[in-house]
C-alpha positions in Angstrom: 0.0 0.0 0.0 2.9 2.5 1.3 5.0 2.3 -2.4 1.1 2.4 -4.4 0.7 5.4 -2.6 4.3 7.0 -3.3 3.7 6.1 -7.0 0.8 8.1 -6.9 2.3 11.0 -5.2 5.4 11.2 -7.8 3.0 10.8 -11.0 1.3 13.8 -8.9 3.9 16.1 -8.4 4.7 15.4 -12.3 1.5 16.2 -13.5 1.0 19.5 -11.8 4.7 20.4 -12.4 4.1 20.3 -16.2 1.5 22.6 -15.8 3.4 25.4 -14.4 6.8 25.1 -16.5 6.6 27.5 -19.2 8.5 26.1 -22.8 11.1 28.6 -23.8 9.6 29.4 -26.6 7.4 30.8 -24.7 9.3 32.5 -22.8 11.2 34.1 -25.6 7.8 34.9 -26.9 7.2 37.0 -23.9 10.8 39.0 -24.4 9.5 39.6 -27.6 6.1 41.0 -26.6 8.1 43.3 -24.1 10.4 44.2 -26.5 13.2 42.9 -23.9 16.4 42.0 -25.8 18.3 40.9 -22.5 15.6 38.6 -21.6 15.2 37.5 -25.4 19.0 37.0 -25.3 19.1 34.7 -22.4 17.8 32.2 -24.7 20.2 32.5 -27.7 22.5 29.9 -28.8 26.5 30.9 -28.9 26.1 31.8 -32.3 22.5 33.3 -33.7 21.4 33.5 -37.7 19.6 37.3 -37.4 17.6 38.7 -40.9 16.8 42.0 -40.1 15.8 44.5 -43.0 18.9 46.1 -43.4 21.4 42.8 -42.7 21.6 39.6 -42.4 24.6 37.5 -41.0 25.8 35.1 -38.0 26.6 37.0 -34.8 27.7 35.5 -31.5 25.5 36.0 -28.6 26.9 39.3 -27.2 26.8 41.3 -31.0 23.7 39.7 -31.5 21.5 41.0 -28.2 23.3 44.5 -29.0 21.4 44.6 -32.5 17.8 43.3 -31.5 18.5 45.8 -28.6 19.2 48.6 -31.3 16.3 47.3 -33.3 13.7 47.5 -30.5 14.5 51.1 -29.8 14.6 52.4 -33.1 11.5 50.9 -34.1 9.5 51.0 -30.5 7.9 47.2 -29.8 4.0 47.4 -29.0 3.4 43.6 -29.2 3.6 40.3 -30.8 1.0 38.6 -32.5 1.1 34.7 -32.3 0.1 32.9 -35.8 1.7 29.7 -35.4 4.1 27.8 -33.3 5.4 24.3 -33.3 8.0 21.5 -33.0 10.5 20.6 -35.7 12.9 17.7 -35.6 15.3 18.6 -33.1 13.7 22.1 -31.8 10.7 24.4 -32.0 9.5 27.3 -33.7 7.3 30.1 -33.9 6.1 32.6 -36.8 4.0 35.9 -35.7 3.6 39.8 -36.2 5.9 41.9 -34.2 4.3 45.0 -33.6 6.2 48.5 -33.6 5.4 52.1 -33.6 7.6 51.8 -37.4 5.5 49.4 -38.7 5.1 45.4 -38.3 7.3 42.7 -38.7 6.9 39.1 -39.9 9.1 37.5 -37.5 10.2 33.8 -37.2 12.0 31.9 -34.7 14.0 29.0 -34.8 14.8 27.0 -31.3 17.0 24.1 -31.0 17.6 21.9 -28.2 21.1 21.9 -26.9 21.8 20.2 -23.6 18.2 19.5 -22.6 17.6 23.6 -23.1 15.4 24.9 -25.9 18.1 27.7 -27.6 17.2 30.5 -30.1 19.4 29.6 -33.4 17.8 31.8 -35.9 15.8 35.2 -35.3 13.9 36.7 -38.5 12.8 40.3 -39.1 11.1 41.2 -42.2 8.8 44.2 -43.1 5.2 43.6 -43.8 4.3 46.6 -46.3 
């Protein structure tokens, strides 16, 4: 009875702890909504693919929280919009609207798991006209 009722209480504690971890893609959703690059950046890989209007290119972590930073006060985040989001082999992603006082942004996200952790491998910017 005493190990039927300590199975119980670890598929328990399981259960409910699933319900309050939040993915990081989520959570790198929310630095987006904020417009926070440092919290956006605790998520990238050591190297990031960033497609911003003006540039595109491979940056390490540092140069690359420095230019989302540089992007999300020149261009004043209000939001992100959510369209779709979803696993790939070997990571996650997530496609959306990123909302700014210089227009909107189709923005996509590419996550890969490294070492148990969901990183950010790719970030892309592009106008929506």
């Amino acid at each position: 009875m005493k190990q039927i009722s300590t199975s119980f209480l670890i598929m328990a504690v399981l259960l409910f702890s699933s319900f309050t971890l939040k993915d990081g893609i989520d959570e790198v959703l929310g630095a987006l909504r904020a417009g926070n690059a440092a919290e956006l950046a605790r998520h990238f890989d050591d190297t990031v693919e960033l497609t911003m209007p003006d540039k595109s290119d491979s940056y390490s972590k540092a140069q690359a929280q420095l230019i989302v930073k540089d992007f999300f006060s020149h261009n004043g985040v209000k939001g992100f919009e959510l369209k779709h989001k979803g696993t790939s082999p070997g990571g996650n992603f997530a496609i959306g609207t990123l909302q700014t006082s210089a227009g909107n942004f189709r923005t996509n996200i590419f996550m890969r798991t490294k070492n148990g952790k969901d990183m950010v491998k790719e970030i892309r910017f592009q106008s929506i006209d």
